[in-house]
MOPAC internal coordinates of N, CA, C and O (Angstrom, degrees):
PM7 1SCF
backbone

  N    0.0000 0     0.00 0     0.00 0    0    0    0
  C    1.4365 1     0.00 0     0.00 0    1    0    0
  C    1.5348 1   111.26 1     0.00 0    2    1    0
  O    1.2310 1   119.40 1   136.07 1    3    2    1
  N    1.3919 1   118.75 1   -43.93 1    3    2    1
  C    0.9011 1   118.96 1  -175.67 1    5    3    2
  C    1.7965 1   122.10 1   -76.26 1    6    5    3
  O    1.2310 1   116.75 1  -165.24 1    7    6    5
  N    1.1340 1   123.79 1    14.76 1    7    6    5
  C    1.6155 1   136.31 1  -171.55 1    9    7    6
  C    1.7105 1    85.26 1  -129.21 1   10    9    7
  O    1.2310 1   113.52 1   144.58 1   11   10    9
  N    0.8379 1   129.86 1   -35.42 1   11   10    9
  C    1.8072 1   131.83 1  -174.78 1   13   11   10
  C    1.5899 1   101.47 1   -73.69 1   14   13   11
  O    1.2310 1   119.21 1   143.64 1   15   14   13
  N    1.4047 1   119.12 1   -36.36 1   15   14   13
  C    1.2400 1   139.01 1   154.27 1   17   15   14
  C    1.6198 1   129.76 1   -28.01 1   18   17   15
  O    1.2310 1   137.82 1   104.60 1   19   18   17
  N    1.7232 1    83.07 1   -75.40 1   19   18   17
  C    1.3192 1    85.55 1  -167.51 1   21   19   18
  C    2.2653 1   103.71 1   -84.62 1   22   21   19
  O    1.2310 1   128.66 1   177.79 1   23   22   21
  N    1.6214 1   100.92 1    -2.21 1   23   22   21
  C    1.7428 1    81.63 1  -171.05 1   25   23   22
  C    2.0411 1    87.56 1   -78.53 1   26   25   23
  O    1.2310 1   123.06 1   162.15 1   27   26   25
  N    1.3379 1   111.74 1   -17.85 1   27   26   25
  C    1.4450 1   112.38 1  -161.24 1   29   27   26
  C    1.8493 1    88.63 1   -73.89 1   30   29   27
  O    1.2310 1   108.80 1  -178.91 1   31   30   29
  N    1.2218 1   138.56 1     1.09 1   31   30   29
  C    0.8778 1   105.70 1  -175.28 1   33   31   30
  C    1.7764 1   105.50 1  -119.94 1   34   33   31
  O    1.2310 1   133.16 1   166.75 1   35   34   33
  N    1.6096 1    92.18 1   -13.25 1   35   34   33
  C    1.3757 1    85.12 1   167.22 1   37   35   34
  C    1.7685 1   129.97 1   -92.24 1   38   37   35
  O    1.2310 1   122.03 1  -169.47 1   39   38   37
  N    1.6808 1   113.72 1    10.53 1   39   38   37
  C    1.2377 1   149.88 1   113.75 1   41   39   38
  C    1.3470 1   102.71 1    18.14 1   42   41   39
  O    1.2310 1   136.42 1    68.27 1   43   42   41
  N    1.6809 1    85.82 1  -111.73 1   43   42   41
  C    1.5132 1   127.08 1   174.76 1   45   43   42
  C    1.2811 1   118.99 1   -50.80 1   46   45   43
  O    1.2310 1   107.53 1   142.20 1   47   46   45
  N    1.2696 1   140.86 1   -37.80 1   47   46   45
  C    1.0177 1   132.27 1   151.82 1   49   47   46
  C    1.9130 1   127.33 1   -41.28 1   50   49   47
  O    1.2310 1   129.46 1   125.67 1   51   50   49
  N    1.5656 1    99.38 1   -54.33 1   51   50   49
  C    1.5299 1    95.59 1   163.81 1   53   51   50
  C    1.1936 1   134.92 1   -49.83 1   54   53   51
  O    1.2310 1   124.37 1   139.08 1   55   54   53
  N    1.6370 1   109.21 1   -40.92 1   55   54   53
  C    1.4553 1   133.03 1  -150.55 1   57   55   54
  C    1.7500 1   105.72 1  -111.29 1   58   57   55
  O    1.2310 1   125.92 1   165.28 1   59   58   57
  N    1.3308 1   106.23 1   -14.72 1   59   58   57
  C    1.4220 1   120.45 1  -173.00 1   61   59   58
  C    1.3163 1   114.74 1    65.78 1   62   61   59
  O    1.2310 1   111.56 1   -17.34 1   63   62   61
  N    1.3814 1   133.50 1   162.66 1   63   62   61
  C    1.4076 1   143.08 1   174.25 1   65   63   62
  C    1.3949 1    99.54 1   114.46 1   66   65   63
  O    1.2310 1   116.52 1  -148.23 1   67   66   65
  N    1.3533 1   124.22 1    31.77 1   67   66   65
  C    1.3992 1   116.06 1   165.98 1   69   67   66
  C    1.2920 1   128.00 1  -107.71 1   70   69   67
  O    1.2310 1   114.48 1  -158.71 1   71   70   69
  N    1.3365 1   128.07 1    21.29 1   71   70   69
  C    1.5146 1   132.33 1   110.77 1   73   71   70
  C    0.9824 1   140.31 1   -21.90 1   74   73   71
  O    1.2310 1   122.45 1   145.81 1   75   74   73
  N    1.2378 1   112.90 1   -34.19 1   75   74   73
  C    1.9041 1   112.42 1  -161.58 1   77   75   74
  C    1.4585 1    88.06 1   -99.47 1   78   77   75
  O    1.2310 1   103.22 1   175.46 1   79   78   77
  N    1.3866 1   148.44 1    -4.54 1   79   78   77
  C    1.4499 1   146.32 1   167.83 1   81   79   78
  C    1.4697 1   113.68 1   -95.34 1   82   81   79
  O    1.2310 1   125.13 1  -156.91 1   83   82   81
  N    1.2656 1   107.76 1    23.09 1   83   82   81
  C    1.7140 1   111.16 1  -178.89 1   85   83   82
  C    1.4695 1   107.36 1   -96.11 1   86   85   83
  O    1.2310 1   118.91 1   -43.37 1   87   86   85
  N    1.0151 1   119.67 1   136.63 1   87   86   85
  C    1.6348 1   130.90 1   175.48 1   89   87   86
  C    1.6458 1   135.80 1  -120.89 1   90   89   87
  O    1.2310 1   103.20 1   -13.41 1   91   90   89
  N    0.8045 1   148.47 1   166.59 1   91   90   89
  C    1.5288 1   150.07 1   175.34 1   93   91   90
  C    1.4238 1   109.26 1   -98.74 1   94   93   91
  O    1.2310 1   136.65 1   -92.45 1   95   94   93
  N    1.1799 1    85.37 1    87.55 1   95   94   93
  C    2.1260 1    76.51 1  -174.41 1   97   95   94
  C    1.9693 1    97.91 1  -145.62 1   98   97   95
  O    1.2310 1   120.46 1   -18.70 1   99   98   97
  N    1.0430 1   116.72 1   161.30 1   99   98   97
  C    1.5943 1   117.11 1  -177.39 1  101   99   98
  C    1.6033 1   105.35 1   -92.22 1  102  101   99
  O    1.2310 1   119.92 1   174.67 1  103  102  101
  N    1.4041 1   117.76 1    -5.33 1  103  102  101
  C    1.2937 1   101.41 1  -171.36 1  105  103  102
  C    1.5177 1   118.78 1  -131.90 1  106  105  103
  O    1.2310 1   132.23 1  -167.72 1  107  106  105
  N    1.6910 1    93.98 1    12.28 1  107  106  105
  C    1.6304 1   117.70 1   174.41 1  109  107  106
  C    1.1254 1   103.41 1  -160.20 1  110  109  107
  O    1.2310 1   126.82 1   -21.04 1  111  110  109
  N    1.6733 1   104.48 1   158.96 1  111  110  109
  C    1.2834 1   114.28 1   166.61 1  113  111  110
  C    1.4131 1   120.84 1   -85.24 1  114  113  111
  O    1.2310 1   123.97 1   149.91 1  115  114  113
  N    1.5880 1   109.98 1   -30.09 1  115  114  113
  C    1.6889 1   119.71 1  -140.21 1  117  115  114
  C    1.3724 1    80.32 1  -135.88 1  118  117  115
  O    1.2310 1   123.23 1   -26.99 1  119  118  117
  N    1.3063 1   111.41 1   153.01 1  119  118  117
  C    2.1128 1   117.48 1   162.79 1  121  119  118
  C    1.6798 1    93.42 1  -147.91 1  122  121  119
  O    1.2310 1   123.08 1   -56.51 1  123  122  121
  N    1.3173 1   111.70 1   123.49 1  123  122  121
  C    1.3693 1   136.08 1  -174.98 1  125  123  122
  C    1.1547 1   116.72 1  -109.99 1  126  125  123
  O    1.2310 1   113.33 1   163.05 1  127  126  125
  N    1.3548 1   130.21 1   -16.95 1  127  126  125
  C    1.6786 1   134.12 1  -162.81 1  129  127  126
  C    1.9250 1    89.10 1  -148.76 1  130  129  127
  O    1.2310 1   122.83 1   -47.78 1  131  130  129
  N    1.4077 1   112.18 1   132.22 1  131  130  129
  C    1.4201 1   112.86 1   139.32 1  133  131  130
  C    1.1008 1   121.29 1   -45.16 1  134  133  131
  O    1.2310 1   125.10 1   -35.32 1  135  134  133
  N    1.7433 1   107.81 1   144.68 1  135  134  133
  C    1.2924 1   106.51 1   170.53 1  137  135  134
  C    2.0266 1   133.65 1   -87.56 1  138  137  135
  O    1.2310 1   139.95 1   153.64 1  139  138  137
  N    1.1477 1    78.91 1   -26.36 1  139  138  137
  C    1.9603 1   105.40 1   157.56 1  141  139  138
  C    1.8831 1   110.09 1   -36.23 1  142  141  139
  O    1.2310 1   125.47 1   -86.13 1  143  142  141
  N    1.1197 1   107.09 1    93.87 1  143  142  141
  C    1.0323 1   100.05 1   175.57 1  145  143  142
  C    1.4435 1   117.16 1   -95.80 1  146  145  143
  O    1.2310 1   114.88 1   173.48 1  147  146  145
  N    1.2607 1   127.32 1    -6.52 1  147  146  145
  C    1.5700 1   133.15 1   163.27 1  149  147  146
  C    1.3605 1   107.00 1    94.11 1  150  149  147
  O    1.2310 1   109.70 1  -148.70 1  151  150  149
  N    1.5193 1   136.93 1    31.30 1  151  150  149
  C    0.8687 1   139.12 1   -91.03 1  153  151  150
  C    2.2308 1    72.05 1  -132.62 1  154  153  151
  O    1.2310 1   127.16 1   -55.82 1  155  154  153
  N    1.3428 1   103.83 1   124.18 1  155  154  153
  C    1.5621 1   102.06 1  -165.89 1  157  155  154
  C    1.8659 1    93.64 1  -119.48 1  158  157  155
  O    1.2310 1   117.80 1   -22.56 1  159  158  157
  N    0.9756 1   121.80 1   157.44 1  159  158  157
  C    1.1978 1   144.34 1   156.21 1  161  159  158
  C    1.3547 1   129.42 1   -78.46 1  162  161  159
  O    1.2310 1   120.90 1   -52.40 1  163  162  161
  N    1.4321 1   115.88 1   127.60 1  163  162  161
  C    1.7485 1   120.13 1  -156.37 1  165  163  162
  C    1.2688 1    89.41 1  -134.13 1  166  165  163
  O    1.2310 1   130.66 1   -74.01 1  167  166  165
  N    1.3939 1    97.04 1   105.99 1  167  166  165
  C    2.1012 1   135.21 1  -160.83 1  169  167  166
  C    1.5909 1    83.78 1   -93.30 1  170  169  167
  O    1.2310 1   104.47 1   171.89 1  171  170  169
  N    1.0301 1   146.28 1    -8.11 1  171  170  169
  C    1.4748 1   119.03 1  -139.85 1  173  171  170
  C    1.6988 1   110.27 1  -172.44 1  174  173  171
  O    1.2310 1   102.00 1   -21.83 1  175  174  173
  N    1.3795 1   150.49 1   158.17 1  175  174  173
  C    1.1177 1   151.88 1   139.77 1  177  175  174
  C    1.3955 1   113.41 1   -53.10 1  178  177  175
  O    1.2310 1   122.48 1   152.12 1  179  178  177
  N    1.0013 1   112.85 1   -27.88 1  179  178  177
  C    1.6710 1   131.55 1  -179.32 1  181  179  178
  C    2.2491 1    99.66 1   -57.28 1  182  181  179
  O    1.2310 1   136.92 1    94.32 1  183  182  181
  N    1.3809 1    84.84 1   -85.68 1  183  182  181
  C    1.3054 1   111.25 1  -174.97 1  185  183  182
  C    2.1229 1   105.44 1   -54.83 1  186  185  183
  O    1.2310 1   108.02 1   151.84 1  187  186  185
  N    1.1662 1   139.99 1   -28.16 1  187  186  185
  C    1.3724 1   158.05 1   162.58 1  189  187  186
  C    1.7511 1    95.54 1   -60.85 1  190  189  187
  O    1.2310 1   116.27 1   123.64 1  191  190  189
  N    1.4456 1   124.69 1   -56.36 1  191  190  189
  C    1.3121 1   132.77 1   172.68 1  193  191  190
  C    1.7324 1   108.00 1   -39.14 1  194  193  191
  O    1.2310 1   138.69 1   128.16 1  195  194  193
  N    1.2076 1    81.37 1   -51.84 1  195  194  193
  C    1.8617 1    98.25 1  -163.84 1  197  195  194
  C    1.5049 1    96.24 1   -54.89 1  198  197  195
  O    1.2310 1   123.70 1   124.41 1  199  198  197
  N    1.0978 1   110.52 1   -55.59 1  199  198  197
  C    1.9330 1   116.01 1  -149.06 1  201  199  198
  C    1.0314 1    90.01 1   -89.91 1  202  201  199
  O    1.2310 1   108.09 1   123.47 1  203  202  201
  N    1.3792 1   139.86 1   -56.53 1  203  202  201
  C    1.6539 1   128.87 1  -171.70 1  205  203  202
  C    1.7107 1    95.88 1   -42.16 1  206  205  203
  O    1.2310 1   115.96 1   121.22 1  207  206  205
  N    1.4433 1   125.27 1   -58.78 1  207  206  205
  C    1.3902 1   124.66 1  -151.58 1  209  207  206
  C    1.7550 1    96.10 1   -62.01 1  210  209  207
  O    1.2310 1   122.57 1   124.07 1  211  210  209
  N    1.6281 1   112.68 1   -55.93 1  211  210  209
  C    1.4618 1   112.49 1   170.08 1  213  211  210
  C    1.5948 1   116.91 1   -32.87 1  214  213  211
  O    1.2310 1   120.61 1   136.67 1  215  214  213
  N    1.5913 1   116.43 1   -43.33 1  215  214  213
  C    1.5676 1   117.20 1  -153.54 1  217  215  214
  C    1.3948 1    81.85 1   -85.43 1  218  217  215
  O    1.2310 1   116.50 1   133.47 1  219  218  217
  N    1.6515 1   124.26 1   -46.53 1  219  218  217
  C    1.9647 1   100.26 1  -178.74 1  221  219  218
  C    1.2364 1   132.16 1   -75.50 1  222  221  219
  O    1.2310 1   122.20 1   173.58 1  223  222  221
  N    1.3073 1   113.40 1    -6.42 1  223  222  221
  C    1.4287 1   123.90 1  -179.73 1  225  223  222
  C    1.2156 1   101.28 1   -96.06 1  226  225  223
  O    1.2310 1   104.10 1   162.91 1  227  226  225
  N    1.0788 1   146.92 1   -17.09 1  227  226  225
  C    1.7135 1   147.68 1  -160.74 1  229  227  226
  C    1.9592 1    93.84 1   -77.18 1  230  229  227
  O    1.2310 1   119.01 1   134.90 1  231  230  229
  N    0.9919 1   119.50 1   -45.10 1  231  230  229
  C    1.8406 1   106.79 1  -170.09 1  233  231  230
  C    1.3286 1   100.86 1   -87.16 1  234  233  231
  O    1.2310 1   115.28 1   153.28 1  235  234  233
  N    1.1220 1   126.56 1   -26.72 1  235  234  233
  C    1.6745 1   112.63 1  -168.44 1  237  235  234
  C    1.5271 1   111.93 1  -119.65 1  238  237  235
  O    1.2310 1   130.23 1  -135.94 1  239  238  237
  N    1.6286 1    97.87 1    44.06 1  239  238  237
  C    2.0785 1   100.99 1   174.46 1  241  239  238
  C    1.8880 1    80.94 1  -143.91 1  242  241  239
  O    1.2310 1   137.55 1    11.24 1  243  242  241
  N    1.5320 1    83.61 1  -168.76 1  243  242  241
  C    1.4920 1    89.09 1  -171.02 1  245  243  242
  C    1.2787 1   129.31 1    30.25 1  246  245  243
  O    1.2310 1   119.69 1    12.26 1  247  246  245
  N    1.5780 1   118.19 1  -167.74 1  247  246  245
  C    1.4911 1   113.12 1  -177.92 1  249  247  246
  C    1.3902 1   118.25 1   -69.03 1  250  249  247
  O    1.2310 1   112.58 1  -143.70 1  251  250  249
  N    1.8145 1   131.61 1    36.30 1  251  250  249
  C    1.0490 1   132.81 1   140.11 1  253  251  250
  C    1.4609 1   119.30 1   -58.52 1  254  253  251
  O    1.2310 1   131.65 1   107.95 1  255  254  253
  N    1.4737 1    95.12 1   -72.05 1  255  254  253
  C    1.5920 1    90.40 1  -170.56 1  257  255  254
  C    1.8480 1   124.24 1    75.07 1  258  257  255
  O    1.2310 1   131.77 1   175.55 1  259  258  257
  N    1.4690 1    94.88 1    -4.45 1  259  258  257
  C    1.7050 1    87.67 1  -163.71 1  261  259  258
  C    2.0363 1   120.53 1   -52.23 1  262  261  259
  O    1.2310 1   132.91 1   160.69 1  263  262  261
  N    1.0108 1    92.67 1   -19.31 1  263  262  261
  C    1.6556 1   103.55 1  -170.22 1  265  263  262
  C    1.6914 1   111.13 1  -158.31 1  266  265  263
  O    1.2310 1   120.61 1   -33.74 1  267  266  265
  N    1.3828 1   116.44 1   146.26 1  267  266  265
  C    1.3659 1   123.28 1   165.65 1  269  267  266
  C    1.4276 1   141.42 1   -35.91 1  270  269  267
  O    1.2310 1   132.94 1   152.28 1  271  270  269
  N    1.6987 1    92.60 1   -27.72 1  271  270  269
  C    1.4359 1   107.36 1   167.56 1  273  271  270
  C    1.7165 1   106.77 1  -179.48 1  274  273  271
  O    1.2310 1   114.98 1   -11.78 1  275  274  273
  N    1.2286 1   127.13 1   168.22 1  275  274  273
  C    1.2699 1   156.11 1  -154.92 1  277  275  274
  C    1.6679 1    82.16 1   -67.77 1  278  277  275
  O    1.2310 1   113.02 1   111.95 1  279  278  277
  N    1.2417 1   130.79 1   -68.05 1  279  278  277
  C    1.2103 1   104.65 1  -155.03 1  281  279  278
  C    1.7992 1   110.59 1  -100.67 1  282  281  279
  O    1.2310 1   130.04 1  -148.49 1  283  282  281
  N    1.2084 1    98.24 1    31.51 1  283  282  281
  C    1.7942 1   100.83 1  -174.12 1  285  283  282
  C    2.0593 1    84.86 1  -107.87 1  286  285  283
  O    1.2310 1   124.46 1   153.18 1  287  286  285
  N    1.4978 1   109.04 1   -26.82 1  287  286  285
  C    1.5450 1   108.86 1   175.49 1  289  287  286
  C    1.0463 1   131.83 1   -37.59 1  290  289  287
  O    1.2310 1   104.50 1   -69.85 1  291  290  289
  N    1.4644 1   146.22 1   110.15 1  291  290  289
  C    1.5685 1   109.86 1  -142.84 1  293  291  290
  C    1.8275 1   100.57 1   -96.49 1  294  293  291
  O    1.2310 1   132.37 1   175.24 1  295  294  293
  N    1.1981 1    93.71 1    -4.76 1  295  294  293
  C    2.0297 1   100.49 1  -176.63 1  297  295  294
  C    1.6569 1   109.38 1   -73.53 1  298  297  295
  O    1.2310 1   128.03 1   152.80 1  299  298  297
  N    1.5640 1   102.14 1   -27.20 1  299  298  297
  C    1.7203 1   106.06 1  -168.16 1  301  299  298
  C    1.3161 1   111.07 1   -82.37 1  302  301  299
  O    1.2310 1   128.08 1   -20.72 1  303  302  301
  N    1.4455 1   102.05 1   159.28 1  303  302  301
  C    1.2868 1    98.80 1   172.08 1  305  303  302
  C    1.9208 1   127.39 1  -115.73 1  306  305  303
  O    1.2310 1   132.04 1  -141.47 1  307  306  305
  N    1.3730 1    94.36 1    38.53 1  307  306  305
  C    1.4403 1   122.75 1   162.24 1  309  307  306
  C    0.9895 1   120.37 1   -40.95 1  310  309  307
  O    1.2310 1   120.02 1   128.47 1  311  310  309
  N    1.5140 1   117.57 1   -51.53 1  311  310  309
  C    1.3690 1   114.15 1   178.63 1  313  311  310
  C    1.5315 1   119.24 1   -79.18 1  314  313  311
  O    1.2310 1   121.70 1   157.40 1  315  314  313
  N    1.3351 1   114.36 1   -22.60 1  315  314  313
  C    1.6942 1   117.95 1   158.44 1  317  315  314
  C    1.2762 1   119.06 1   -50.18 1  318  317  315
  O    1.2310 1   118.97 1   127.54 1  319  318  317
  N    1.4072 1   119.56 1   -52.46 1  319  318  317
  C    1.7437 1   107.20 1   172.19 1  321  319  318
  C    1.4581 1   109.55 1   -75.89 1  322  321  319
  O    1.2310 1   124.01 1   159.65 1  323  322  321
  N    0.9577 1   109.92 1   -20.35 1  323  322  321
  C    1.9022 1    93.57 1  -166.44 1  325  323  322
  C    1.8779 1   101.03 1   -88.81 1  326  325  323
  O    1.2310 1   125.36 1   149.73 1  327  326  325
  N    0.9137 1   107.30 1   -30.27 1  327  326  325
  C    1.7821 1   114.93 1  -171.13 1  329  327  326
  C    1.5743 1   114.89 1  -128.09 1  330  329  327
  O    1.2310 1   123.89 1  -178.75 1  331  330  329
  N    1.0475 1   110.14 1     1.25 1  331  330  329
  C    1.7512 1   120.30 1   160.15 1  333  331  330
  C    1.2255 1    80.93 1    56.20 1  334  333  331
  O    1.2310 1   116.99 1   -97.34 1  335  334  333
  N    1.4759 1   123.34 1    82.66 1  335  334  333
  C    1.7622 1   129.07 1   159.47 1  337  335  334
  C    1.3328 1   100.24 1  -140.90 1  338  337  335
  O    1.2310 1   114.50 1   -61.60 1  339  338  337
  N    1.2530 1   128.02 1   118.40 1  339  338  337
  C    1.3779 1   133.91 1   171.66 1  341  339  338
  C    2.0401 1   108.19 1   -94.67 1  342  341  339
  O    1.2310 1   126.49 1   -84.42 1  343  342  341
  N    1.0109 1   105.13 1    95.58 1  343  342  341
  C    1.5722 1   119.82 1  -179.82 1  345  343  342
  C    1.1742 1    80.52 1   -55.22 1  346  345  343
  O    1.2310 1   108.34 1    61.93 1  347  346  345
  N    1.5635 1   139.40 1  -118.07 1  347  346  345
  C    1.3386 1   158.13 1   113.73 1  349  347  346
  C    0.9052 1   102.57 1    72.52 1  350  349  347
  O    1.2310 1   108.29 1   132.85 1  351  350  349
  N    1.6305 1   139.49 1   -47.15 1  351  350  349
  C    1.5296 1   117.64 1  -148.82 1  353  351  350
  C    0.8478 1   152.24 1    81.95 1  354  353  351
  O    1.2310 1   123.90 1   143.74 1  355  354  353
  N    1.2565 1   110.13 1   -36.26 1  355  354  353
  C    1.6686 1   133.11 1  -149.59 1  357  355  354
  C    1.8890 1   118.07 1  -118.62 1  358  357  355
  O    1.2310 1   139.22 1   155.36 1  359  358  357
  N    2.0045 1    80.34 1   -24.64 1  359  358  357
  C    2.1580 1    88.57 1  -179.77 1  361  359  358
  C    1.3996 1   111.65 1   -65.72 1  362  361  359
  O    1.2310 1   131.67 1   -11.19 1  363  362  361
  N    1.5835 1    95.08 1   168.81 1  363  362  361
  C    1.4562 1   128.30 1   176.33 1  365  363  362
  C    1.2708 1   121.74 1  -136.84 1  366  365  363
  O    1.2310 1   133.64 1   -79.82 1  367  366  365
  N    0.6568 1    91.25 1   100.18 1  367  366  365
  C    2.2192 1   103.05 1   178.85 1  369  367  366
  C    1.9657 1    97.12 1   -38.46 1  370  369  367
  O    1.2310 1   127.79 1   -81.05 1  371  370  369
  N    1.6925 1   102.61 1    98.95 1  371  370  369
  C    1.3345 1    96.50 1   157.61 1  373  371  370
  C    1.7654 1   129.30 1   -41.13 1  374  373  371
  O    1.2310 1   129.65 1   115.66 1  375  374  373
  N    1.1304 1    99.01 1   -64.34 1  375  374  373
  C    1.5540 1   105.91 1   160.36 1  377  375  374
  C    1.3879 1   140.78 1    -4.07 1  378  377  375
  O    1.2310 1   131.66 1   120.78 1  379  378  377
  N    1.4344 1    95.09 1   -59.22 1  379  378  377
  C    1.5466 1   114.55 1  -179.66 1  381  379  378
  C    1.4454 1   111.75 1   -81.54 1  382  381  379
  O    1.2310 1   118.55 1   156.63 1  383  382  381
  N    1.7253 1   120.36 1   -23.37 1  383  382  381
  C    1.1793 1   108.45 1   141.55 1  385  383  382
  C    1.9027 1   133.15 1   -37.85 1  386  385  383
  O    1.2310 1   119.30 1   113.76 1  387  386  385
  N    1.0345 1   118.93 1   -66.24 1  387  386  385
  C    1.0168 1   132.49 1   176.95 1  389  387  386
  C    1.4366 1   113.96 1   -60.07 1  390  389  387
  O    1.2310 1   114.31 1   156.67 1  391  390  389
  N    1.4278 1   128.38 1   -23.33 1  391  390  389
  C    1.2303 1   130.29 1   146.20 1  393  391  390
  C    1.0421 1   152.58 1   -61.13 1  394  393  391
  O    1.2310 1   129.98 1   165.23 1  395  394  393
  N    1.6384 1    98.36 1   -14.77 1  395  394  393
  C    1.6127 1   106.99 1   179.19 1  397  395  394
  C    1.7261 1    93.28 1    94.75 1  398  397  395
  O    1.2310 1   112.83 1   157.56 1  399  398  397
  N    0.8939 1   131.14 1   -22.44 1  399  398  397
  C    1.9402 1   105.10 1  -167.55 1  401  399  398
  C    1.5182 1   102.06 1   -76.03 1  402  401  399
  O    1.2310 1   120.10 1   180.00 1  403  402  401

C-alpha cells in the first residue's frame, strides 16, 4: 500500500489534484488509500484454501494477465505451497498454522 501510495502521489503531482487528498491529522499531511483493509478471519483449512487460491489466481486471470500462470508469477507465492520454495525468505506455510507446528 504504501509504494501504491507514494507512485499515486507522484501522479497527482504531475497531473494536479493533489489537494483534494489533504487531511487534518498530526502524523500526515495527505491520506491516499483507506485504511480498512477488509481484513476477514480464516476459521478453517477450508476457508485458507479458498483465499490463497483467490490471492494466486487474482494477477494472472482477468484483465491482469500478468503471467501464464500463478506459479510462473514471480510476486506469488504459489510456488511455495506447491514446491516448498520460499523465493522471499520470509513465508510461512498457512497450513501449519492450522496444524499445530
Amino acid at each position: 500500500m504504501k509504494f501504491t501510495a507514494h507512485e499515486f502521489k507522484k501522479h497527482l503531482r504531475l497531473n494536479g489534484g493533489f489537494e483534494r487528498y489533504k487531511v487534518n491529522a498530526s502524523n500526515k499531511m495527505y491520506e491516499f488509500l483507506q485504511r480498512d483493509s477488509l481484513g476477514i478471519e480464516i476459521w478453517s483449512r477450508e476457508v485458507a484454501r479458498q483465499k490463497l487460491d483467490y490471492i494466486h489466481a487474482n494477477p494472472v486471470s482477468g484483465k491482469w494477465q500478468l503471467a501464464k500462470d500463478d506459479i510462473s508469477y514471480f510476486y506469488s507465492s504459489a510456488g511455495f505451497y506447491e514446491y516448498d520454495i520460499d523465493e522471499f525468505d520470509f513465508l510461512n506455510n498457512l497450513y501449519e498454522v492450522f496444524d499445530g507446528k
